[in-house]
C-alpha positions in Angstrom: -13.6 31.0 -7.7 -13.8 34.5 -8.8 -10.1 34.9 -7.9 -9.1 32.2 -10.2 -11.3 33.4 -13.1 -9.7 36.3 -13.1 -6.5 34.9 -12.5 -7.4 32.9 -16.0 -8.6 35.9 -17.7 -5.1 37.6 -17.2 -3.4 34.0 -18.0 -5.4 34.0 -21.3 -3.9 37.3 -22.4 -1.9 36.2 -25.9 1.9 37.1 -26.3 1.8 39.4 -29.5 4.6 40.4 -31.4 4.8 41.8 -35.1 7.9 41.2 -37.1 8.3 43.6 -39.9 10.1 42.1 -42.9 13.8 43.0 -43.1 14.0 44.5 -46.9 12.1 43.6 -49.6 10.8 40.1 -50.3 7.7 38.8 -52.1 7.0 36.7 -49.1 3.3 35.8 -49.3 3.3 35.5 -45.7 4.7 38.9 -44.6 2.4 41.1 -42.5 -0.5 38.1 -41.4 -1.6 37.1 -38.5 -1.0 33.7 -37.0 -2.5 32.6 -33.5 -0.8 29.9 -31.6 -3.8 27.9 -29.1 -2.0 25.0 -27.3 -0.5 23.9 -24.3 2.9 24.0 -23.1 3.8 22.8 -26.1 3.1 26.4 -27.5 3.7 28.3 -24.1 6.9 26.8 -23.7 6.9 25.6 -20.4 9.9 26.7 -18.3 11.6 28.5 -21.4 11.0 31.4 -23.2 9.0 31.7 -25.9 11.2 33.1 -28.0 12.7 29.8 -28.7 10.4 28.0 -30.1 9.5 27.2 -33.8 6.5 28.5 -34.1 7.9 32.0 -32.9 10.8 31.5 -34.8 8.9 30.8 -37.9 6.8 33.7 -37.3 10.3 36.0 -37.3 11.1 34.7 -40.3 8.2 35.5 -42.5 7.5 38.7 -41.1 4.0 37.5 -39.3 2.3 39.3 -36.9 2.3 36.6 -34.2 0.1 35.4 -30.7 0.5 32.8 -28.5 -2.4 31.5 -26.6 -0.5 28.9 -24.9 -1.1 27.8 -21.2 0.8 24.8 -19.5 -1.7 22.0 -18.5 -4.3 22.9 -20.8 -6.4 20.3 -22.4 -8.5 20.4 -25.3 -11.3 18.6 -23.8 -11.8 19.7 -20.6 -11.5 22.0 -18.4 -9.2 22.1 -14.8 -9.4 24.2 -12.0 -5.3 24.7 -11.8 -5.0 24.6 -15.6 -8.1 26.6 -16.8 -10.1 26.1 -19.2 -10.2 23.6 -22.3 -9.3 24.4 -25.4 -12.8 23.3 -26.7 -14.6 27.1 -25.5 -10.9 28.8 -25.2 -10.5 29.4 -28.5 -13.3 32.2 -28.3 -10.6 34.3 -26.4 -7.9 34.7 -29.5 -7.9 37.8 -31.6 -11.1 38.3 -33.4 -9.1 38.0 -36.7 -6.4 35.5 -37.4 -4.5 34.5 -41.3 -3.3 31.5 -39.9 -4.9 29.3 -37.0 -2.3 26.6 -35.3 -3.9 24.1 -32.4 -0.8 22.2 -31.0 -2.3 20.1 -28.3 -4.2 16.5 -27.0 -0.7 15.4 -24.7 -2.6 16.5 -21.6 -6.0 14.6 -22.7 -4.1 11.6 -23.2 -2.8 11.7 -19.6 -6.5 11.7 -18.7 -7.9 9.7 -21.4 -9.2 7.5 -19.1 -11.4 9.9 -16.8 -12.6 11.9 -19.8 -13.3 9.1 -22.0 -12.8 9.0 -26.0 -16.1 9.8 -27.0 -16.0 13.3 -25.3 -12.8 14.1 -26.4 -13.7 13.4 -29.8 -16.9 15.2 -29.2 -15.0 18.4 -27.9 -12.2 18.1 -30.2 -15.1 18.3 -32.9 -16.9 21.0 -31.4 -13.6 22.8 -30.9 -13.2 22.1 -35.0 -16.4 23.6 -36.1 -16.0 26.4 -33.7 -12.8 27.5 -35.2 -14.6 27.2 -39.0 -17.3 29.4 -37.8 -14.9 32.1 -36.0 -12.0 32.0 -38.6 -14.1 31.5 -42.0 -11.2 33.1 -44.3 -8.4 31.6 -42.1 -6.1 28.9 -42.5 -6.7 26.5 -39.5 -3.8 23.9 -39.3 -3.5 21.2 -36.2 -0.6 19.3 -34.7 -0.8 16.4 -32.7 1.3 15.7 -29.8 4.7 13.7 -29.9 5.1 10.0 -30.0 5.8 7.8 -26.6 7.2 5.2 -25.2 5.1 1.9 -26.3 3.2 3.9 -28.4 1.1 1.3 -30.1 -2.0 1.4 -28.4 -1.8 3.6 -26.1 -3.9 6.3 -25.0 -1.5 9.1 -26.9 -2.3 6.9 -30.0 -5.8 6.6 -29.3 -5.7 10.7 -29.1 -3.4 10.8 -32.1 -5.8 8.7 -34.6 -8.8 11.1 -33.5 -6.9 13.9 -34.0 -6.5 13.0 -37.6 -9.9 11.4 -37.8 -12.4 14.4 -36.5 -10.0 17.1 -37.9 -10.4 15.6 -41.4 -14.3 15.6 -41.0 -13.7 19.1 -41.0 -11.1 19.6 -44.0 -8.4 20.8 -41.5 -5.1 19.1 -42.3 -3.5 18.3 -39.4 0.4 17.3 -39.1 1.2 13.9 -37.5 3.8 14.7 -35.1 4.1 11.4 -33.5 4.6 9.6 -36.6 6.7 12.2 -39.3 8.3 14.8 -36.7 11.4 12.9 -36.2 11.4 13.7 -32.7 12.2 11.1 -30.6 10.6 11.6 -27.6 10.9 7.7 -26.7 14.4 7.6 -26.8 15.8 8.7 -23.3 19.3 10.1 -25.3 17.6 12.2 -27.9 15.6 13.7 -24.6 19.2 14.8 -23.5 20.1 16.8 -26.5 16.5 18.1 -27.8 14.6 18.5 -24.6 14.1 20.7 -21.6 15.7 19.4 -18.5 18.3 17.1 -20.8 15.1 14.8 -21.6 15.0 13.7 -17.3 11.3 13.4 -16.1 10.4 15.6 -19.3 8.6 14.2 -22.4 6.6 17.6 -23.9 8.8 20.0 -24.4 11.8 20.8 -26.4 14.8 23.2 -25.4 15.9 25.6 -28.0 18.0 23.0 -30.3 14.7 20.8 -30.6 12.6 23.7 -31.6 15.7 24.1 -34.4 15.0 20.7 -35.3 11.8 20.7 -35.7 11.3 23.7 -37.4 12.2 22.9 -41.1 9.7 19.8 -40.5 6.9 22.3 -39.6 7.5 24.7 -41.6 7.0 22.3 -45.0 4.0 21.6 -43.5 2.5 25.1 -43.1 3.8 26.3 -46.5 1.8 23.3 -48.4 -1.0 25.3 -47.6 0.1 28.6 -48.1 -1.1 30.9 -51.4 1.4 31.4 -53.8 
């Protein structure tokens, strides 16, 4: 057990990069801080990081930028090969952040059924006020996982709705990414041009074209909120 927590502790280390703006630009963005916590939806999975939206948006604005993702991770609870949930994680991101993204609740739908809705909403609100207290003069934004196959009441619907529902008792505006990403992940051929693997046995995680896709979509999202 000691082994693995230390294992975890050297898994938890972010990925931080700084992007200094190219020129000069009134960007209102350039030189903050944004912290990626998710699963590997924000790690990546099998590809680099450097492909994906969130990195690429980063680049783009001239963000200093972290990634706290870790493949498997839930926001509810916490797994012995998968570490711990995001629900307590989130005390191990940089003390100060401009910009806090969550991207996660695909592996707590998988297990909806073990951990029960009440404590995910439970965690997913403690997780919430957590973040208020940490990040007071941050931007905290949330995005909820992809939409399914047979969607309609399913447990990555069930997920979805609290997502919106316990993140709006807080005032964090969270993105609907199974209902207004326009990705498909339902449909077996849009897998085979936007997702790792060509889509087969894989409905997380986008290859380098999907993160293209998607981030316009994102990025409209994030700038609503965004000081001008």
């Amino acid at each position: 057990m000691c082994m693995m927590k230390r294992l975890w502790g050297i898994s938890l280390l972010a990925l931080c990069t700084w992007f200094p703006a190219m020129g000069q630009t009134a960007d209102p963005l350039e030189g903050k801080s944004i912290g990626l916590m998710g699963d590997s939806y924000v790690r990546n999975h099998r590809e680099p990081v450097e492909n994906t939206w969130h990195y690429k948006f980063a680049r783009k604005h001239g963000m200093r930028y972290f990634n706290y993702g870790r493949n498997g991770n839930c926001i509810s609870v916490d797994l012995e090969q998968w570490g711990p949930g995001m629900w307590h994680r989130y005390t191990d991101m940089a003390d100060s952040l401009d910009y806090v993204v969550v991207v996660g609740g695909h592996n707590d739908a998988a297990r909806l059924d073990q951990i029960g809705p009440e404590l995910f909403e439970q965690r997913l609100d403690e997780l919430c006020e957590g973040l208020v207290e940490r990040y007071p003069r941050a931007r905290i934004l949330f995005f909820t996982p992809w939409t399914c196959k047979d969607f309609e009441g399913s447990n990555r619907q069930k997920v979805v709705d609290a997502m919106l529902r316990v993140c709006g008792n807080h005032g964090i505006p969270v993105f609907d990414a199974a209902r207004r990403s326009g990705i498909h992940a339902d449909s077996d051929r849009f897998r085979a041009c936007y997702f790792q693997n060509g889509g087969r046995g894989d409905t997380a995680h986008l290859n380098a074209a999907g993160h293209d896709r998607f981030l316009p979509v994102a990025e409209a999202f994030i700038l609503q909120y965004v000081p001008r």
